[in-house]
N, C-alpha and C positions, 0 to 999 in steps of 0.2 A: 639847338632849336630847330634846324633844318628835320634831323634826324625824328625827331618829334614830329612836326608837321607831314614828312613823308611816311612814317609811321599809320598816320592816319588816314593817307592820302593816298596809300602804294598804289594804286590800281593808276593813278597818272605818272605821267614820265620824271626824270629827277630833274629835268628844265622847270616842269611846273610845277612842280612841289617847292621848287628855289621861286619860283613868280608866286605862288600863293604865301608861302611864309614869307617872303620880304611885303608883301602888301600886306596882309592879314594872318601875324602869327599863332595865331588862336582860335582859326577857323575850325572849325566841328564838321559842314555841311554844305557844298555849296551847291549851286546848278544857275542855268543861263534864265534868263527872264520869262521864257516858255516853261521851263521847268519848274518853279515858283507857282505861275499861273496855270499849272495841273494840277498844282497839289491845293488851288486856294487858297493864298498867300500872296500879299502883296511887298512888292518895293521898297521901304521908306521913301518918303520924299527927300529926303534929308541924304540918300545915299543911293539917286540912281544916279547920279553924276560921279560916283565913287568905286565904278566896279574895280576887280580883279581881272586883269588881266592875263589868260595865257595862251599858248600858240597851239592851234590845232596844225594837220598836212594838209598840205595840200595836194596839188598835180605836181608830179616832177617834171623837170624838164630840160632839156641839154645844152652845159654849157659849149662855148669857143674850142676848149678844148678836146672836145668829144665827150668829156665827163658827163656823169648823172649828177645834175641837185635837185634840191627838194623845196619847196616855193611851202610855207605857212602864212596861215591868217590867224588875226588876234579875235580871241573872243572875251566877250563879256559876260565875267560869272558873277553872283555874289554868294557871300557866308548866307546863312540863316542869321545870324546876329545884326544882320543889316535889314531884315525881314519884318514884317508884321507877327512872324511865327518866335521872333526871339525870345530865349528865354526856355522853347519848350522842345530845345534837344534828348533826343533819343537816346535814352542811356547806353551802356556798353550791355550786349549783352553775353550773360555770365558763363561760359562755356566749364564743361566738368573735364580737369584738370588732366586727366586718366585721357579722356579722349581725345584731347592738345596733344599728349604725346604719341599717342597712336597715332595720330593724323602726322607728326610733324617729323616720325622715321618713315610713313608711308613710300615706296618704293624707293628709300633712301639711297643714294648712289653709292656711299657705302657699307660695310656689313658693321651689324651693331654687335660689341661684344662685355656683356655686365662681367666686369673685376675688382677682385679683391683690393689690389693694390695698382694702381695707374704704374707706369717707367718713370724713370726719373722724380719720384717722388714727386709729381704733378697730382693736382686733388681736381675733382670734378670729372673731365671728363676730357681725353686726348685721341687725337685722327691722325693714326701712322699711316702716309701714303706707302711706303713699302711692301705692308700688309693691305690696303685700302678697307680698314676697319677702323669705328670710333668705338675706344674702350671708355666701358663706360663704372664709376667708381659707385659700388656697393653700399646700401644706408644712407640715400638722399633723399629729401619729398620730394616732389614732382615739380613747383614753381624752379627749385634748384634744378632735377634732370634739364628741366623746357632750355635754363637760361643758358646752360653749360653744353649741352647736347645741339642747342640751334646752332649755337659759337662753331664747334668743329665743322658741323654737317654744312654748314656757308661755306667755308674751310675745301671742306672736300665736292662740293658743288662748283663751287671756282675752278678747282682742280680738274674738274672733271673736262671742262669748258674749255680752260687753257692748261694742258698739263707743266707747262715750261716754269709756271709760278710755283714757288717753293710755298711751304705752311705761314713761311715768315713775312711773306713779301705779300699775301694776301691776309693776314693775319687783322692790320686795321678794317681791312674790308668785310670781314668775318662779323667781328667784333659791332660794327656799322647795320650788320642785316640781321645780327642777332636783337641788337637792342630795338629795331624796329619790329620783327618780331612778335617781343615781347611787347611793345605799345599796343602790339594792333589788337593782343590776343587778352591784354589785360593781366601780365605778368611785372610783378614789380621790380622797378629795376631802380629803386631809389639806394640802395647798398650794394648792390654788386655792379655797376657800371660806374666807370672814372672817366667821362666824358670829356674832362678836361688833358686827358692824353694823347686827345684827338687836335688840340690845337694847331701842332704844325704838320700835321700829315702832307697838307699839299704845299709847305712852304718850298718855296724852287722852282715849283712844278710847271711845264708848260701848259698854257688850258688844255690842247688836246688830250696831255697826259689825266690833267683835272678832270676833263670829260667822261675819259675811259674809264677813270676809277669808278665815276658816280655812276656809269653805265652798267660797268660791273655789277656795282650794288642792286642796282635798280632788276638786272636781269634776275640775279640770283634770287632776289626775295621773291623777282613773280613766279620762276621754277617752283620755290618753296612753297609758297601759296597756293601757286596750283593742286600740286602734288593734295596739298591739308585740305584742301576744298573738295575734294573725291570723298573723302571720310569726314567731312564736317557738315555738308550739304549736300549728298547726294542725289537728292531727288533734283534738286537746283541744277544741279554740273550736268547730270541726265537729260534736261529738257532745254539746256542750253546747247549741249553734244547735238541733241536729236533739231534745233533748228539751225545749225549752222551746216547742217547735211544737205 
């Protein structure tokens, strides 16, 4: 469910994507009560005492021990389903399948290589860091490429970041940014994802360790996002390049 909600939601941190899905797992849309009231749209009465809560930064500021922390405040968001507008979400829109894939090896970290046969008798599509290439397996449609091809490239995007992670050890975390992904971009993932092998990934774990994975995740996908957003909007990415100058 998490993975789902941050699917939808990647542009916010994996803290709030964990505060939005544990409030409202089926949020679509949300924004703070200024934002609402620019678009003309109201509150319900019934649910302004019910916002979402999630933490923006604040100022840092230095602890006792010389250290740097970071001071947040809570803000109040809501869904659109809490809205006067509910009801009248904005569909997904349908992007052509051909240009997901372009966009989603766009300066991909590693080299793409289309083969006959994968090693090891692996089907879909394998990331040898040895080589630092994902081979990629011959006579697939494209929803297959997106699903199998994000899979390594998270893979080898990890790698990239931290080389000391082996394929295996970053493997559930692949696997995590792939299926998001595919949420965000409207690829199906009702038969090729087994979600439920994700149950004990952080059983043991210390939260810091818990932390770094989801950060992990969190980083990767917006690397990846980025990157598809050059070739999915460029005119967007352009004018946002040109006011952050």
């Amino acid at each position: 469910g998490y993975l789902d909600t941050h699917g939808r939601f990647d542009r916010y941190s994996a803290r709030n994507a964990l505060l939005i899905h544990e409030k409202c797992p089926n949020a679509k849309q949300i924004g703070n009560y200024q934002y609402w009231e620019n678009h003309g749209v109201d509150i319900l009465k019934t649910e302004k005492s019910n916002p979402i809560i999630i933490l923006e930064p604040g100022n840092t500021y230095r602890r006792k021990d010389g250290s740097t922390g970071q001071n947040y405040y809570a803000k109040e968001v809501y869904d659109i389903s809490q809205t006067s507008a509910r009801g009248q979400e904005q569909p997904q829109v349908s992007l052509d399948e051909r240009l997901l894939l372009k966009a989603l090896i766009h300066k991909s970290p590693a080299a793409i290589h289309v083969a006959g046969q994968l090693p090891d008798g692996r089907r879909g599509a394998l990331y040898q860091p040895e080589q630092n290439t994902i081979f990629v397996e011959k006579g697939m449609d494209a929803a297959d490429i997106f699903r199998c091809v994000s899979q390594e490239l998270a893979k080898a995007q990890l790698m990239a970041v931290n080389p000391e992670q082996s394929p295996a050890d970053c493997g559930n975390k692949a696997f995590c940014v792939s299926y998001m992904l595919c949420k965000k971009y409207g690829i199906d993932t009702r038969e090729s994802y087994d979600c439920s092998r994700l149950g004990g990934i952080f059983a043991g774990k210390e939260i810091d360790a818990i932390k770094a994975d989801l950060r992990d995740m969190e980083n990767t996908m917006g690397t990846i996002n980025s990157r598809m957003a050059k070739v999915l909007y460029p005119q967007r990415e352009k004018n946002r390049a040109e006011q952050e100058r």
